[in-house]
C-alpha positions as CSV (number, residue, x, y, z in Angstrom):
1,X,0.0,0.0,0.0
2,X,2.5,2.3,1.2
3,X,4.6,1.3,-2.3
4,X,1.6,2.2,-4.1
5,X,1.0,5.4,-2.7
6,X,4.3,6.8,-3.3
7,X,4.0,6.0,-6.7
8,X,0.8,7.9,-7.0
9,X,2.3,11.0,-5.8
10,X,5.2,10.9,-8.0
11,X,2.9,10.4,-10.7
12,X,1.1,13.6,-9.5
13,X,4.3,15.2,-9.3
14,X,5.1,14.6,-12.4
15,X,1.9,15.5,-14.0
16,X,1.5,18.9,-12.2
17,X,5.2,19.2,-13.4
18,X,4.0,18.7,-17.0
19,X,1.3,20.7,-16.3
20,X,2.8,23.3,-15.4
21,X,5.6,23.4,-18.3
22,X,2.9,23.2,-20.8
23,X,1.0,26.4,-19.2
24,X,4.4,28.3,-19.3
25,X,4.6,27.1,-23.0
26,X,1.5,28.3,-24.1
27,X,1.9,32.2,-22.4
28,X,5.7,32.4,-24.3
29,X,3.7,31.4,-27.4
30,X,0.4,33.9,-26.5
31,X,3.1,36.8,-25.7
32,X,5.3,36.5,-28.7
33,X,1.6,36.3,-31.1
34,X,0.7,39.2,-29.4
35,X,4.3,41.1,-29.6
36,X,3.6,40.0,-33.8
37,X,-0.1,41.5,-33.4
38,X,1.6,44.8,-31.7
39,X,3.8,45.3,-34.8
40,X,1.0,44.4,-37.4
41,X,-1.3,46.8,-36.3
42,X,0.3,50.0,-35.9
43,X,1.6,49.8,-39.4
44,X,-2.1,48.5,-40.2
45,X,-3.7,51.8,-38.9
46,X,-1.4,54.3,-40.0
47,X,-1.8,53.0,-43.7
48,X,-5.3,52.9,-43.0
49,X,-5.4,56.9,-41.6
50,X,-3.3,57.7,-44.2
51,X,-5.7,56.3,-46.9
52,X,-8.7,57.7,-45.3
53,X,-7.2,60.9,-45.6
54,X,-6.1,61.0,-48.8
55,X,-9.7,59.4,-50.0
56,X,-11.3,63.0,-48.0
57,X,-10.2,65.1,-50.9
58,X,-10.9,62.5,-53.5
59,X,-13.5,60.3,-53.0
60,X,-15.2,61.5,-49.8
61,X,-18.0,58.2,-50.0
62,X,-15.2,55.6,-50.0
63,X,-13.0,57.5,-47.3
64,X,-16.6,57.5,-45.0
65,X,-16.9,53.9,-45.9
66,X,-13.2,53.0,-44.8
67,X,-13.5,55.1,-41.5
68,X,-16.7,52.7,-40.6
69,X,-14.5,49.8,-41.4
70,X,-12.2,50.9,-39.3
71,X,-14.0,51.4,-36.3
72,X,-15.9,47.5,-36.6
73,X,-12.1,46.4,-36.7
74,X,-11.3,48.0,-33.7
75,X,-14.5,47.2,-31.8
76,X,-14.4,44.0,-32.4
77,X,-10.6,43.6,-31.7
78,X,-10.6,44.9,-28.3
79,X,-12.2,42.3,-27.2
80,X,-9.8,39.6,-28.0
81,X,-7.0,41.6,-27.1
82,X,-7.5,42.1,-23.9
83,X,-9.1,38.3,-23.5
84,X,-6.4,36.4,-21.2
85,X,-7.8,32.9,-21.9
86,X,-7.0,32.0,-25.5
87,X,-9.9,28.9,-25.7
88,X,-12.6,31.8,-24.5
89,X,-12.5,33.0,-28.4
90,X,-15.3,32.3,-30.7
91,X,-14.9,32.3,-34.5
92,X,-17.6,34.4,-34.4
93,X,-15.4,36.9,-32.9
94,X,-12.0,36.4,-35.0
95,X,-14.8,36.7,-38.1
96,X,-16.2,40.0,-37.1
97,X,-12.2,41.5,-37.3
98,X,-11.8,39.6,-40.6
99,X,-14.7,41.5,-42.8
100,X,-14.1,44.8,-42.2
101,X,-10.3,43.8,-42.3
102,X,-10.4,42.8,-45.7
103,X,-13.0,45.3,-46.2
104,X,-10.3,48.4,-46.2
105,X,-8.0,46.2,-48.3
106,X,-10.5,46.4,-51.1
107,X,-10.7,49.7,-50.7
108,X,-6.7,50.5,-50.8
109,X,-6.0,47.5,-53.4
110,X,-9.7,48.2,-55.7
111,X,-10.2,45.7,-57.9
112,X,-7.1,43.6,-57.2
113,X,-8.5,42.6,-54.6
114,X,-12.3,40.1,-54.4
115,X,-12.7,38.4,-51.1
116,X,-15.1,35.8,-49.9
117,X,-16.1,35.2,-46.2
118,X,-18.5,31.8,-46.5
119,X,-19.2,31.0,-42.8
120,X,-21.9,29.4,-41.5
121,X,-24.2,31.0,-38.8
122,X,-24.3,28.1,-36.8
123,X,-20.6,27.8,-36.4
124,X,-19.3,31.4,-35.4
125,X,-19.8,30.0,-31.5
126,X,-17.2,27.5,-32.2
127,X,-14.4,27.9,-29.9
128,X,-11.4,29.7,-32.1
129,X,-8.1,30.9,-30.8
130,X,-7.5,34.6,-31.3
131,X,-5.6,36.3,-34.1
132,X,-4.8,33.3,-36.2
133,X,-7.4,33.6,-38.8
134,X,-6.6,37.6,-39.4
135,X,-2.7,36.0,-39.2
136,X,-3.2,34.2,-42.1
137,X,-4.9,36.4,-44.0
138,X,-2.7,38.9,-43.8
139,X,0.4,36.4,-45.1
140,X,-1.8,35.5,-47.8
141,X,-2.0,38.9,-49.1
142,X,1.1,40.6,-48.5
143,X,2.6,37.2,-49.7
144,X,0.3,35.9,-52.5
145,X,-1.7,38.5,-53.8
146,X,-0.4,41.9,-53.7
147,X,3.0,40.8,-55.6
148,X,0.7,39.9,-58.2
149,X,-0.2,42.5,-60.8
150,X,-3.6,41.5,-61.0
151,X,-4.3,40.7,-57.6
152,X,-6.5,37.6,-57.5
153,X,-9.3,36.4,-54.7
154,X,-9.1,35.2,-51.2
155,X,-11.4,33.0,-49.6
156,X,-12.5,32.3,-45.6
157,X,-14.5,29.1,-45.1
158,X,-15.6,27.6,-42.2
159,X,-17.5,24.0,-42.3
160,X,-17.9,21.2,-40.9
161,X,-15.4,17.8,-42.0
162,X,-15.9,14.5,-40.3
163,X,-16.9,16.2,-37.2
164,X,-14.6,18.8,-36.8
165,X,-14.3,22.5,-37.6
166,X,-12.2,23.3,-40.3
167,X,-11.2,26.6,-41.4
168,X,-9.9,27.4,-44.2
169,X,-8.0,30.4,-45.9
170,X,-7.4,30.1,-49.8
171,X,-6.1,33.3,-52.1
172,X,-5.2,33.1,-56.2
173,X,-1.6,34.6,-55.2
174,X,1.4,34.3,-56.4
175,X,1.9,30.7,-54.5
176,X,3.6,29.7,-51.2
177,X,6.8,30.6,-51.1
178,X,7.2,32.5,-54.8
179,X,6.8,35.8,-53.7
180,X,9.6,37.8,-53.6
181,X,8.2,39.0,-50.2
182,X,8.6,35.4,-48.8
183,X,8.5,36.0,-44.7
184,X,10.4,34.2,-42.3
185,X,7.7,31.7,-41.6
186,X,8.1,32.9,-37.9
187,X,4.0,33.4,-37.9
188,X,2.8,29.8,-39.0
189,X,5.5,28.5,-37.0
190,X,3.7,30.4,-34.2
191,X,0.5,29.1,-35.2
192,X,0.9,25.7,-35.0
193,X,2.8,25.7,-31.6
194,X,-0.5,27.3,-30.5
195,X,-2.2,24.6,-32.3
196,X,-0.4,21.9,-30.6
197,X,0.0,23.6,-27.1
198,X,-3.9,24.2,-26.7
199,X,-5.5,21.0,-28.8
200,X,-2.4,18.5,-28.7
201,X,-3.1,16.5,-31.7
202,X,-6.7,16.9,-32.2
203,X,-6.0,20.1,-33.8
204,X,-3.4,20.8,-37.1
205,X,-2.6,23.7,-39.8
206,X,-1.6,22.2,-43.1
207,X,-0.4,24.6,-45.8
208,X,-0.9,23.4,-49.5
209,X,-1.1,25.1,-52.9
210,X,-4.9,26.1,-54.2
């Protein structure tokens, strides 16, 4: 009995141990996406101001439209940046930065730029980490579409695939990894040690040509 007990506790030990080294993994991973975030956005708005200002003198409809843009991105990103528990986002929420996201994009790239959001009512209370939708679009236009002279489309889709969520992000760019604005691959790195650190290996990001 007494053989048996110690076991247990260094079983427990061990465990909280794990435990414990997994939580500190997953806030080095939360702090550096949101150090990425901090970077992205600033840049993000000022092109955005800058835009709306220009569109003032120009086209004073479209600069309106931006500005209300703006202001859904940033209501609805507050939120999530100030949610401490990652698996307390919705997809609901991560979609409602996404449209008027690529909303002002349309407006700054015209008609380079078509974009599709195709998700289902029923699914925007599905549990989603923050920020890694809007990260992958944004790689998929500053890496696939905006090198291209013609632009091309990008797609979010949600649904449903043998009882799991999938999400996925598509765009008629240049392709992964031909862009002469190729990244570091520091951000889907990110992403799936998120992935792996919250679901283990229920959950996975695979990256493919369209």
């Amino acid at each position: 009995t007494y053989k048996g007990q110690k076991l247990a506790e260094v079983k427990a030990a061990v465990a909280t141990e794990t435990a414990e080294s997994e939580q500190l993994k997953r806030q080095v991973v939360e702090a550096r996406m949101a150090a990425m975030q901090a970077q992205v956005e600033p840049h993000f708005l000022f092109n955005t101001l800058a835009s709306i200002d220009h569109l003032i003198e120009t086209d004073a409809p479209r600069a309106s439209q931006m500005q209300r843009n703006l202001i859904a991105l940033l209501r609805a990103s507050m939120p999530s940046m100030r949610e401490s528990d990652p698996t307390a986002q919705t997809l609901g929420r991560e979609i409602a930065v996404i449209r008027p996201y690529l909303e002002i994009l349309k407006v700054r790239m015209e008609d380079r730029l078509q974009a599709t959001v195709d998700v289902p009512n029923g699914l925007l209370s599905a549990e989603f980490p923050s920020m890694m939708i809007q990260s992958l679009v944004e790689n998929a236009i500053k890496h696939g579409l905006e090198p291209k002279a013609e632009g091309g489309r990008i797609t979010v889709k949600a649904e449903i695939v043998h009882g799991k969520l999938a999400v996925t992000v598509a765009d008629t760019g240049l392709g992964f990894g031909k862009a002469a604005t190729a990244g570091t691959g520091v951000g889907l790195a990110n992403i799936r040690e998120r992935i792996k650190l919250l679901y283990g290996d229920r959950a996975s990001m695979t990256v493919a040509d369209n």
